[in-house]
VOPAGU-2260 file (C-alpha; in pm, 1 decimal, decimal comma):
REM VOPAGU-2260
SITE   aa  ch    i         X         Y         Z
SITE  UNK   A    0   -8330,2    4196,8   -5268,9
SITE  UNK   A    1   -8068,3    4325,8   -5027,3
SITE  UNK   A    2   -8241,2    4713,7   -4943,6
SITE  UNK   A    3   -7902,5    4867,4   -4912,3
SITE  UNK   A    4   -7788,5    4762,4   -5226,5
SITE  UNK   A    5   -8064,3    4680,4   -5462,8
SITE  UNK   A    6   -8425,1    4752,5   -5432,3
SITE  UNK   A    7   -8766,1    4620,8   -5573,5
SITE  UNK   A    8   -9121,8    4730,6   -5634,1
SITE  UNK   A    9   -9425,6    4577,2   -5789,5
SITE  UNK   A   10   -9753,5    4708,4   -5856,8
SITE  UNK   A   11  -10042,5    4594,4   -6069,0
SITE  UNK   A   12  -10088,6    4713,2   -6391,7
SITE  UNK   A   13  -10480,1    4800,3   -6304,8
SITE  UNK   A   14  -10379,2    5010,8   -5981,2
SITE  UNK   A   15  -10485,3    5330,4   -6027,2
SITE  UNK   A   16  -10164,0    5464,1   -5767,0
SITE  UNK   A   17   -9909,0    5227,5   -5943,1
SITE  UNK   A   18   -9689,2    5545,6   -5914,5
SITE  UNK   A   19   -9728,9    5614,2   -5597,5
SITE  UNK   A   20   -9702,8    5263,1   -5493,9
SITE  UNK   A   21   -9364,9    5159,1   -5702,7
SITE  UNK   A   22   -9176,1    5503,1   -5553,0
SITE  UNK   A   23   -9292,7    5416,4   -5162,0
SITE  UNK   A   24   -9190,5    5086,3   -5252,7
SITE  UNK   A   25   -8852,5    5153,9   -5375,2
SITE  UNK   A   26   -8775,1    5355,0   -5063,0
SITE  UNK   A   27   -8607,6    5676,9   -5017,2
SITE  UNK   A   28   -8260,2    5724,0   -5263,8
SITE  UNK   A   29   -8033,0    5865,6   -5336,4
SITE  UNK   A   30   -8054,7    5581,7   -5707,8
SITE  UNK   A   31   -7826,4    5550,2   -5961,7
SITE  UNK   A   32   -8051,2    5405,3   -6168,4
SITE  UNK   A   33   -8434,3    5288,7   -6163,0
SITE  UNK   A   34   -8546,6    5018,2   -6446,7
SITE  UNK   A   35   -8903,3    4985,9   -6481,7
SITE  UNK   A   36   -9099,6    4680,7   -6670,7
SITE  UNK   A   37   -9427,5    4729,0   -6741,0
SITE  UNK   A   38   -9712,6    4506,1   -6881,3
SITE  UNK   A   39   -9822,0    4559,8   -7227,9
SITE  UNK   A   40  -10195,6    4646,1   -7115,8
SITE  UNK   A   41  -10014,3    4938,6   -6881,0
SITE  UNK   A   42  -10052,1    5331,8   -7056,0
SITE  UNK   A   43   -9683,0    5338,9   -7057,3
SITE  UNK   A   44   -9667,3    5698,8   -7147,1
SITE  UNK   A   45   -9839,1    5810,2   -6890,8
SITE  UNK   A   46   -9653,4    5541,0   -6606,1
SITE  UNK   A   47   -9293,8    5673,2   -6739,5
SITE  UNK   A   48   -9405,9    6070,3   -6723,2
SITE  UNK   A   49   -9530,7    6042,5   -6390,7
SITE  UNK   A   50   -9244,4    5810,4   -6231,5
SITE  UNK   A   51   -8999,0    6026,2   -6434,0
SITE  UNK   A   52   -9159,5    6292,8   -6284,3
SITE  UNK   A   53   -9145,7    6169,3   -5919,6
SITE  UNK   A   54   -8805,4    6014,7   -5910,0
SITE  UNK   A   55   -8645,8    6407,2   -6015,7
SITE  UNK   A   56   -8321,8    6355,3   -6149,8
SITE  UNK   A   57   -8222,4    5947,2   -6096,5
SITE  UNK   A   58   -8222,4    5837,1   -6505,7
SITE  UNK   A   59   -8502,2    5611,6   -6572,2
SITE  UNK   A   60   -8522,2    5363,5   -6789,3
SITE  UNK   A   61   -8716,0    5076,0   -6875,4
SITE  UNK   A   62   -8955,1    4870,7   -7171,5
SITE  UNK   A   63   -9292,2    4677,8   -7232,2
SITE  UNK   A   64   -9265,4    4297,8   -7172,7
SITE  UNK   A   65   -9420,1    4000,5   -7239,0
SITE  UNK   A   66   -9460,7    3916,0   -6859,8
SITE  UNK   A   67   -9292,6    3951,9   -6556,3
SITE  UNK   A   68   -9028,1    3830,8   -6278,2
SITE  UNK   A   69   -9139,9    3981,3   -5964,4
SITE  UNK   A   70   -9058,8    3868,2   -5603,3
SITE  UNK   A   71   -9294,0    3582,9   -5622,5
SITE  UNK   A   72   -9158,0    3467,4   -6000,3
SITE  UNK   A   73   -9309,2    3424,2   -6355,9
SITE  UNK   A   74   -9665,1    3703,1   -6356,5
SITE  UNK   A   75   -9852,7    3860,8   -6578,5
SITE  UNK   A   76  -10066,6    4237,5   -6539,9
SITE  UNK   A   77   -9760,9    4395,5   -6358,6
SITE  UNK   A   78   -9526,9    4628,1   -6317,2
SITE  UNK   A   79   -9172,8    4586,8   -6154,7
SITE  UNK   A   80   -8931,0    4845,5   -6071,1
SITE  UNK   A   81   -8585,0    4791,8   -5972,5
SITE  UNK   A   82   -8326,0    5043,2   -5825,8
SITE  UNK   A   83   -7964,0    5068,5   -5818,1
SITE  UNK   A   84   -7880,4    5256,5   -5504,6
SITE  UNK   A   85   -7577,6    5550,3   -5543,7
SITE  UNK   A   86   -7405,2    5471,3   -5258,5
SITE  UNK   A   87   -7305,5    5144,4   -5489,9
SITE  UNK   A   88   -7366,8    5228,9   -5824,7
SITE  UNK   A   89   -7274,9    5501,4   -6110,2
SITE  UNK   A   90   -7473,2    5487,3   -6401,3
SITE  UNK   A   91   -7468,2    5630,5   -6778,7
SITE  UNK   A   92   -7759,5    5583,7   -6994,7
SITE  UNK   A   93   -7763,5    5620,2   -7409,3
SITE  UNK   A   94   -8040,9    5669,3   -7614,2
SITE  UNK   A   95   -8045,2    5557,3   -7962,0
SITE  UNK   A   96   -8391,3    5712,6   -8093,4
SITE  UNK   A   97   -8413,4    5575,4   -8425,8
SITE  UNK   A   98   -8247,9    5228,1   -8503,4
SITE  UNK   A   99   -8292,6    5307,2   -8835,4
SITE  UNK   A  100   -8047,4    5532,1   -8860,0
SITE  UNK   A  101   -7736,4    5463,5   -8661,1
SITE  UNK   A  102   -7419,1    5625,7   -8631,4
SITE  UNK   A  103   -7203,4    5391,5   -8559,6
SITE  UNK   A  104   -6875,5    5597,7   -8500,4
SITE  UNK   A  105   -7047,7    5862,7   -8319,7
SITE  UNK   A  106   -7212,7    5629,3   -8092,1
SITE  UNK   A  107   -6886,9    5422,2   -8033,9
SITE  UNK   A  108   -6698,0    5725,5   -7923,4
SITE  UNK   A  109   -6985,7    5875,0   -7653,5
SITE  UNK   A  110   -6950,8    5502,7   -7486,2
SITE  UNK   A  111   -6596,7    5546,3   -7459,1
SITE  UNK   A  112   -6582,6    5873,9   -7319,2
SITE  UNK   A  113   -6869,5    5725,8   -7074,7
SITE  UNK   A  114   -6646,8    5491,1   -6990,3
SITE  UNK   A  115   -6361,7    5719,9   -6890,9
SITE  UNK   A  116   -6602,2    5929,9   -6697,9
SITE  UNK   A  117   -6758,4    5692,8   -6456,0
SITE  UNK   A  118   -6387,2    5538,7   -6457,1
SITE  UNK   A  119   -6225,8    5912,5   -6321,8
SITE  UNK   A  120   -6560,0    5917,4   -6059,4
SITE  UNK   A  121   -6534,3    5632,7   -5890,5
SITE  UNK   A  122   -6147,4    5515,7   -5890,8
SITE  UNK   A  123   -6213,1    5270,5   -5614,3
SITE  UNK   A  124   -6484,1    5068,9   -5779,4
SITE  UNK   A  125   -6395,8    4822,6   -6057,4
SITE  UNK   A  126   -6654,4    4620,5   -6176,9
SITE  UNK   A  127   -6871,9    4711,1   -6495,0
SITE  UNK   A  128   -7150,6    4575,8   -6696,9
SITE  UNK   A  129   -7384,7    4712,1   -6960,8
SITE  UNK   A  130   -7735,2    4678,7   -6980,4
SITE  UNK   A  131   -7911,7    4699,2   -7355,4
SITE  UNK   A  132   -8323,4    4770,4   -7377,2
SITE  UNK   A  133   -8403,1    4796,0   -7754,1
SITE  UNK   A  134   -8742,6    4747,8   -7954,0
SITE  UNK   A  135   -8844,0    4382,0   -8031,0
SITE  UNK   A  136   -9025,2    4424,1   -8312,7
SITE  UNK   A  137   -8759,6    4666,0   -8456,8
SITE  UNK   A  138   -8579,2    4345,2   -8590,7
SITE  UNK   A  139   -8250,7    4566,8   -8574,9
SITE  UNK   A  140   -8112,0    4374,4   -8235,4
SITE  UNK   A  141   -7826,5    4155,4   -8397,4
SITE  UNK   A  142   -7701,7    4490,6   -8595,9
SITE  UNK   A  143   -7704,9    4680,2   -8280,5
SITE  UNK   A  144   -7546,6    4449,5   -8069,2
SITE  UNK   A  145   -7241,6    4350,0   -8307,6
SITE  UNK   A  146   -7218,3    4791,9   -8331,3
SITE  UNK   A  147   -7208,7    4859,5   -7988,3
SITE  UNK   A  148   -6987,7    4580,6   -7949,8
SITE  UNK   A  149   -6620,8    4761,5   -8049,4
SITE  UNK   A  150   -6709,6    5049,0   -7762,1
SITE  UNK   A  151   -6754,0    4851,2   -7480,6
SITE  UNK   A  152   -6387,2    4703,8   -7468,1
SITE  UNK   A  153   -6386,5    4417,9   -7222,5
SITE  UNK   A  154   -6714,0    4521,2   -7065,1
SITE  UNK   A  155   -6961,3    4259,0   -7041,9
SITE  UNK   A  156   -7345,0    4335,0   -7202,0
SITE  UNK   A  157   -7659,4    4139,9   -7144,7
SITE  UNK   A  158   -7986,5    4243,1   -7218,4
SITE  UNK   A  159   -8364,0    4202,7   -7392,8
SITE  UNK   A  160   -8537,3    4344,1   -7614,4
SITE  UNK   A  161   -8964,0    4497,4   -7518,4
SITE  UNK   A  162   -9203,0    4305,9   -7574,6
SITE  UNK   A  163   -9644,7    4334,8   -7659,3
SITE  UNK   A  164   -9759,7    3986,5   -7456,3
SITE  UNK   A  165   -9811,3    3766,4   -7783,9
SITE  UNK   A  166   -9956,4    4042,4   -7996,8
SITE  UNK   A  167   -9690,7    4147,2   -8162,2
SITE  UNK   A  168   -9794,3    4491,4   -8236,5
SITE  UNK   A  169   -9634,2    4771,3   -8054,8
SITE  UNK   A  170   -9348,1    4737,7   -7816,4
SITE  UNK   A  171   -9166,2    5007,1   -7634,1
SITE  UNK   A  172   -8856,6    5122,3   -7490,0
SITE  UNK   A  173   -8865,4    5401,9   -7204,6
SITE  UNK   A  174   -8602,3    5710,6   -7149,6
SITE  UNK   A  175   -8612,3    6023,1   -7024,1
SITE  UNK   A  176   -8965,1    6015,6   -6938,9
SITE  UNK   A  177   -9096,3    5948,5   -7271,1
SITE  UNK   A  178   -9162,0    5606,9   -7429,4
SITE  UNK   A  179   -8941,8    5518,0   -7774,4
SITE  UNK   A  180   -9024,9    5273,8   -8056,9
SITE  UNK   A  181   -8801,5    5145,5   -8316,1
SITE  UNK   A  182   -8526,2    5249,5   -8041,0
SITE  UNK   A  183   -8251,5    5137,8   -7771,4
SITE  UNK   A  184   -8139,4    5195,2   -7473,5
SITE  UNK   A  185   -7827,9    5122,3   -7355,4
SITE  UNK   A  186   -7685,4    5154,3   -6978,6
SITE  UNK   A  187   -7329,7    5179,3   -6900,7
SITE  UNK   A  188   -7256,2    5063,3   -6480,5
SITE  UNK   A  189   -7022,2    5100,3   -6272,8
SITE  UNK   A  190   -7023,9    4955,5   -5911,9
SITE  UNK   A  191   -6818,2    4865,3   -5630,7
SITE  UNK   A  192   -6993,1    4502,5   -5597,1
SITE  UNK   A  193   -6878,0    4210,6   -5769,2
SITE  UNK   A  194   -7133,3    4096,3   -6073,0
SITE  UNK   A  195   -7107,7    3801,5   -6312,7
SITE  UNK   A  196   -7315,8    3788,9   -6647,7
SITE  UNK   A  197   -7463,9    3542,7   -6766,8
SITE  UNK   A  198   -7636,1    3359,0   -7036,2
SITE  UNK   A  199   -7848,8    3012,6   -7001,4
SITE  UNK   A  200   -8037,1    2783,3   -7266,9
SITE  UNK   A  201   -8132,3    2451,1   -7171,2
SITE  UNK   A  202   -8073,5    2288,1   -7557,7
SITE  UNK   A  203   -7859,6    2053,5   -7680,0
SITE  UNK   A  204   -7791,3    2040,1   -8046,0
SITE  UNK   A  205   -7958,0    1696,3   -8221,7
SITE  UNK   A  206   -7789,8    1515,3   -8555,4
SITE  UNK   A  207   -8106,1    1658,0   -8762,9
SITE  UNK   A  208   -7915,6    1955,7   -8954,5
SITE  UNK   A  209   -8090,3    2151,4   -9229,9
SITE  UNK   A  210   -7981,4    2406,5   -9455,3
SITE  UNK   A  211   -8152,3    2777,6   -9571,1
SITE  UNK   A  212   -8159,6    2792,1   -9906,2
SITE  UNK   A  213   -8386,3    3054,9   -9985,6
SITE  UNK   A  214   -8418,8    3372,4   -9726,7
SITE  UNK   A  215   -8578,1    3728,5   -9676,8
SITE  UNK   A  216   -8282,8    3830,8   -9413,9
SITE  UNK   A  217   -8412,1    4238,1   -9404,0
SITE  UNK   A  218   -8694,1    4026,7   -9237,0
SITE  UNK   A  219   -8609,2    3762,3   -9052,7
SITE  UNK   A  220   -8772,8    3490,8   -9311,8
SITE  UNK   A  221   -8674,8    3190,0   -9406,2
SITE  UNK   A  222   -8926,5    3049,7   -9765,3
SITE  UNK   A  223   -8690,6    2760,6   -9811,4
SITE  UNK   A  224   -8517,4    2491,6   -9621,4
SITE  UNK   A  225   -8321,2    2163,5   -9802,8
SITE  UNK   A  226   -8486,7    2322,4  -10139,0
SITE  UNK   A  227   -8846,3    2284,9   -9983,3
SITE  UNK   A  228   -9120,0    2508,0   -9806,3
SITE  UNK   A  229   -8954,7    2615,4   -9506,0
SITE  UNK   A  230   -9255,3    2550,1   -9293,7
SITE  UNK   A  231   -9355,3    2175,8   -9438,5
SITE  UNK   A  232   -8945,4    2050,8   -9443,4
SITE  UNK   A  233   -8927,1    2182,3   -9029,0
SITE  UNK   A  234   -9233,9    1963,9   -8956,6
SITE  UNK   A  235   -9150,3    1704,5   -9212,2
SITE  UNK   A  236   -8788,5    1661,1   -8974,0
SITE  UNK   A  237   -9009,7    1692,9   -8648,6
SITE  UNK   A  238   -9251,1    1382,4   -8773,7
SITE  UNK   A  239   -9553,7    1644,7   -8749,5
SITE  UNK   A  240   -9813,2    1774,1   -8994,5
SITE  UNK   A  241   -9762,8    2167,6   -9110,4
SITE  UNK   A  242  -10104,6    2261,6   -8957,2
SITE  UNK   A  243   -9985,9    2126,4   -8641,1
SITE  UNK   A  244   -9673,0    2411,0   -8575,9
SITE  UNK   A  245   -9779,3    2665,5   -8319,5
SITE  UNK   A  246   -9599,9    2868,7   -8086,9
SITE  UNK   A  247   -9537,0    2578,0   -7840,8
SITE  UNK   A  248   -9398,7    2369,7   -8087,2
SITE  UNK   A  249   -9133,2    2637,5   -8190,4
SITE  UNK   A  250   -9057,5    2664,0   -7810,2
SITE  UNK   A  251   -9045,0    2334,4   -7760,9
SITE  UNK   A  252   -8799,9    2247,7   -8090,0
SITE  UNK   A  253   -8582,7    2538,0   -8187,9
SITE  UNK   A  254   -8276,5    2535,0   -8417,0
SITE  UNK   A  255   -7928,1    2622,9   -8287,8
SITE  UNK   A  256   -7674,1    2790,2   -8525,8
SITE  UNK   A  257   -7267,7    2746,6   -8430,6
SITE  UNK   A  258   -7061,8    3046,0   -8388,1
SITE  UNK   A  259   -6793,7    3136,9   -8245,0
SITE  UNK   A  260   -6750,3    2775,7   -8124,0
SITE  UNK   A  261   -7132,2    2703,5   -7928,0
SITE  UNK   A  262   -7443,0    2692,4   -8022,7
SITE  UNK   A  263   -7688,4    3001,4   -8041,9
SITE  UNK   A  264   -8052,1    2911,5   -8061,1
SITE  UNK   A  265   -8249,2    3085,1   -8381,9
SITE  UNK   A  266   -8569,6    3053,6   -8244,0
SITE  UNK   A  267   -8915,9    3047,4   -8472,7
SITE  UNK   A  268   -9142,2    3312,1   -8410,6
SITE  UNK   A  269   -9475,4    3241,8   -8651,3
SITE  UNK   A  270   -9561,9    3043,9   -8948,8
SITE  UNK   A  271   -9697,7    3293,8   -9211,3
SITE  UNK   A  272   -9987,4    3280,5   -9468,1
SITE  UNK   A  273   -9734,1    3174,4   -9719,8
SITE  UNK   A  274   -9563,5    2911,0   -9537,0
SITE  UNK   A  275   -9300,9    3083,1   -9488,3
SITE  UNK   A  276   -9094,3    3114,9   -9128,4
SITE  UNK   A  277   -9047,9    3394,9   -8964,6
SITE  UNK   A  278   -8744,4    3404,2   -8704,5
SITE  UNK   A  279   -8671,0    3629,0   -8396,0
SITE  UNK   A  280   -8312,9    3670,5   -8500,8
SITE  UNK   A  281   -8090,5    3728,3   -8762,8
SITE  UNK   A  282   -8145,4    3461,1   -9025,7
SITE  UNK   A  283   -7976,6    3418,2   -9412,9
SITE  UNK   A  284   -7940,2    3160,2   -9699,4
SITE  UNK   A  285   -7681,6    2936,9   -9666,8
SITE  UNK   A  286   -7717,5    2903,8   -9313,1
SITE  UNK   A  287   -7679,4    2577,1   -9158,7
SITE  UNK   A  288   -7961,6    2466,1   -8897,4
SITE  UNK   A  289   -7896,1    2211,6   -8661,1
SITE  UNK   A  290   -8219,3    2107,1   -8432,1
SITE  UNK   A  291   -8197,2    2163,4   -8098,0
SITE  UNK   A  292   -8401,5    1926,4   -7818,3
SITE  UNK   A  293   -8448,1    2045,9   -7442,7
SITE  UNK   A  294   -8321,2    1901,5   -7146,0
SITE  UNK   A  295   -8512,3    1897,5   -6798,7
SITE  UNK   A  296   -8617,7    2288,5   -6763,2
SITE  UNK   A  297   -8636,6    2282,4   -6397,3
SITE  UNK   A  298   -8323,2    2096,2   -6351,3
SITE  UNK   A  299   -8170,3    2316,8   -6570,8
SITE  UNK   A  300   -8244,8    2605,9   -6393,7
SITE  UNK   A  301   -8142,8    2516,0   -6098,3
SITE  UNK   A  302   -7833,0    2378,9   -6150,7
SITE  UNK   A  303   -7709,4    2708,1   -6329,9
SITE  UNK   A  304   -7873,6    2910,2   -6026,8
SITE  UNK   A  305   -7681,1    2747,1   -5783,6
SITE  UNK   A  306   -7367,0    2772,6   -6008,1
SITE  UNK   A  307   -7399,3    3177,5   -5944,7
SITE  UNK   A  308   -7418,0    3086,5   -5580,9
SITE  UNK   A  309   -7046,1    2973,9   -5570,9
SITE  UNK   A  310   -6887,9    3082,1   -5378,4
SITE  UNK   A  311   -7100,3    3327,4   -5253,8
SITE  UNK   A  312   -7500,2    3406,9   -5345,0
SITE  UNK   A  313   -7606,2    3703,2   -5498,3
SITE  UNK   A  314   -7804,8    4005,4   -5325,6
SITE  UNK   A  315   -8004,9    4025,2   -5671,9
SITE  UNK   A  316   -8007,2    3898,8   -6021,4
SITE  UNK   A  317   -8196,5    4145,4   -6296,7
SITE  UNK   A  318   -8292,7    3899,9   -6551,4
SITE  UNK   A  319   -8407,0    3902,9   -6946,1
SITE  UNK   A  320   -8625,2    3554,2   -7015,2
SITE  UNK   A  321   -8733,5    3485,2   -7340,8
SITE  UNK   A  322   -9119,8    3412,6   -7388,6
SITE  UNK   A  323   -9043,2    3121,5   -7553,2
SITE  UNK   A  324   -8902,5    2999,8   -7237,4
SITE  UNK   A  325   -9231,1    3116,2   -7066,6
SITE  UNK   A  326   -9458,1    2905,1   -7335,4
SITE  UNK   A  327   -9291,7    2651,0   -7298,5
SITE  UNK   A  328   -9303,9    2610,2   -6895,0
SITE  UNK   A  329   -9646,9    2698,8   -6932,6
SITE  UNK   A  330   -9699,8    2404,9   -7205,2
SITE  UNK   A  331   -9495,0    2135,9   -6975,3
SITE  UNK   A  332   -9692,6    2309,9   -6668,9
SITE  UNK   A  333   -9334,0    2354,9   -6501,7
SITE  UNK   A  334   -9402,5    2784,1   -6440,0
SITE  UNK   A  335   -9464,9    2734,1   -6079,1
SITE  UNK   A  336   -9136,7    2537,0   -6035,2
SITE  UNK   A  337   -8948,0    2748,0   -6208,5
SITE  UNK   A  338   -9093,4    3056,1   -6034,8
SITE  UNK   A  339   -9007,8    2913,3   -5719,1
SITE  UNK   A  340   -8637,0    2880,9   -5810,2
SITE  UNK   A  341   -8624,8    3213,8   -5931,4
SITE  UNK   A  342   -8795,4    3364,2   -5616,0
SITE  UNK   A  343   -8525,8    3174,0   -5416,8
SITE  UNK   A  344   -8243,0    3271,6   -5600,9
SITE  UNK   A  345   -8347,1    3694,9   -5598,4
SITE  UNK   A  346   -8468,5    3698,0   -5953,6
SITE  UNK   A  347   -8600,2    3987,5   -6100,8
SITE  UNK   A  348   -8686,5    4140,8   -6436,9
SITE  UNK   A  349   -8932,1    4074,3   -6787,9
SITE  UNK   A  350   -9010,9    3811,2   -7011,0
SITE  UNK   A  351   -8839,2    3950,1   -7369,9
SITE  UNK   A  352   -8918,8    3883,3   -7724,1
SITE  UNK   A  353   -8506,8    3830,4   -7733,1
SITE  UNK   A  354   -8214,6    3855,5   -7554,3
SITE  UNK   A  355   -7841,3    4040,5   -7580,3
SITE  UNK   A  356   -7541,6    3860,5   -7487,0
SITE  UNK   A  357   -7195,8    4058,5   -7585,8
SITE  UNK   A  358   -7195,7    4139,3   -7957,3
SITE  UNK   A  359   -7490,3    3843,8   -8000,5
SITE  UNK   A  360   -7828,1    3853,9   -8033,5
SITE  UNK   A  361   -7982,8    3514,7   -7901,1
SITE  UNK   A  362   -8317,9    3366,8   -7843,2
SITE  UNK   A  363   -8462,1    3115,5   -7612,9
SITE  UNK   A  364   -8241,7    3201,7   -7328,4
SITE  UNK   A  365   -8187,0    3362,6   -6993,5
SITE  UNK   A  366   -7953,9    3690,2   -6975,1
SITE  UNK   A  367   -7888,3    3864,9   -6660,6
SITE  UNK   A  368   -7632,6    4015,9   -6436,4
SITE  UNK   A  369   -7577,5    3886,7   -6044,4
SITE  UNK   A  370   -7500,4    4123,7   -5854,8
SITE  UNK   A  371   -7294,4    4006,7   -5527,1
SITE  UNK   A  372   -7227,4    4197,4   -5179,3
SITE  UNK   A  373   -6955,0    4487,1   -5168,4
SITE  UNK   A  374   -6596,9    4332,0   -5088,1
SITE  UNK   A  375   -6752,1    3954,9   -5152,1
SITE  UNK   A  376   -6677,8    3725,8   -5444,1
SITE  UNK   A  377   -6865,8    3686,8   -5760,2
């Protein structure tokens, strides 16, 4: 990434100076902003004091993951940092400590006024995006992001939410030296440099269509599909016995709902004891399912990389890949491919357990901001 306008660090999660390591790696500031993601298996309390502690007043922010993008692509036992230098950037972060009880009007109103501030400090610059970290395992993502949605005006948001590896136990959000669960993070930018957000998925919807018919929406879970056990109709319309679904089959053959005309994918996240399916995203009776199949990853990819790269390529694109997409390029044995596209293209960022697009929460995809040279085109 381009030093004077975006910088990088790595360390491993077992490196006893990770600290030490991620600020000489970063480089000397002034930042606007540092965003730190850190491997499950990292004491994240103790990383975000210390950093916090070193960096002295540039806001830090940051969450766990369930793997990495660093400068060489997809990893795993690491942690990557990534700057936003002031002499391009302004930055405003929010924390929302308790997803459980937000305040919508409140909240919509301190964005706003953000927004006027970093407007009144930097005249000259005119490009904005927002950046959302918030709790995977919260399940509150699709109520947040349809909330914050009236206060960022014509702002574009993209973001993910933390992530545990494939544990699914405890996943955490990081602000103001301290680490958060059940919270958010949100990140208000303004910059002189073009940037263009994005969102990929490499499905198409099928003819196969199913409908909920009997749902737990407080918790993502779907009992019924067509009138049957949710689990035994999805494998019943993918030609495979219940016992077979595991986590790569869910990556491999998600369901898409429309909206808004396009397709979102509603991605499966487990199978419970009940045979019952649990979802990453919002999920209620009545819904209509369509099954989604995947096109060539690695083409994929690349042809939507490039895209960013006309007319101009990006110094940097901070990135938010779901671990579905992961699993499944591990599965197909296509993570080394992909990896090298993304280490071409500047890629950097975490593998989430979902992903923030606008006022939608998605799954399956790739969110991310590129971020192109001062006075060039996005």
């Amino acid at each position: 990434m381009t030093t004077g306008v975006i910088r990088r660090a790595e360390a491993t999660a077992d490196d006893a100076g990770a600290v030490e390591a991620l600020v000489a790696g970063l480089g000397p500031g002034p930042f606007a902003l540092v965003a730190v993601f850190a491997a499950p298996e990292v004491e994240s309390a103790d990383l975000v004091g210390r950093l916090s502690a070193a960096l002295g007043d540039t806001p830090l922010i940051g969450c766990t993951t369930a793997g990495e993008i660093t400068s060489g692509g997809y990893a795993e036992g690491m942690i990557v940092a990534v700057a936003l230098t002031a002499a391009h950037f302004d930055a405003q972060t929010f924390l929302i400590p308790d997803l459980g009880r937000m305040e919508p009007q409140p909240l919509i109103s301190d964005m706003i006024r953000a927004r006027g501030r970093l407007s009144r400090r930097n005249p000259a610059w005119s490009h904005e995006f927002a950046f959302l970290l918030v709790d995977g395992l919260s399940t509150k993502e699709d109520e947040l992001a349809s909330t914050l949605a009236p206060g960022l005006g014509g702002v574009p948001l993209f973001g993910g939410s933390a992530a545990d590896g494939t544990r699914f136990l405890e996943t955490f959000v990081f602000h103001g030296g301290r680490i958060w669960r059940n919270a958010a993070v949100l990140t208000l930018v303004r910059t002189e440099c073009p940037v263009r957000v994005f969102k990929f998925d490499h499905f198409r919807p099928t003819e196969t269509r199913m409908v909920v018919t009997q749902a737990d929406p407080a918790r993502r879970v779907v009992r019924m599909i067509n009138a049957e056990p949710a689990a035994r109709e999805y494998a019943r319309l993918l030609g495979k016995d219940p016992a077979q679904l595991t986590p790569f089959t869910f990556a491999a053959h998600p369901v898409v709902v429309r909206l808004g005309g396009q397709h979102h994918v509603r991605s499966i996240r487990q199978v419970d004891e009940n045979g019952d399916l649990i979802f990453y995203s919002a999920i209620d009776e009545g819904l209509v399912l369509t099954l989604a199949e995947p096109l060539d990853m690695v083409a994929h990819l690349a042809q939507e990389l490039s895209a960013l790269s006309n007319p101009t390529p990006p110094v940097g694109i901070l990135a938010c890949d779901c671990v579905l997409r992961r699993m499944e390029a591990q599965e197909k044995q296509l993570s080394g491919q992909l990896s090298a596209l993304m280490r071409a293209h500047g890629v950097t960022g975490f593998s989430t357990y979902g992903e923030q697009r606008n006022a939608m929460h998605v799954n399956q995809t790739l969110t991310g901001v590129a971020i192109y040279a001062p006075g060039g085109a996005a």
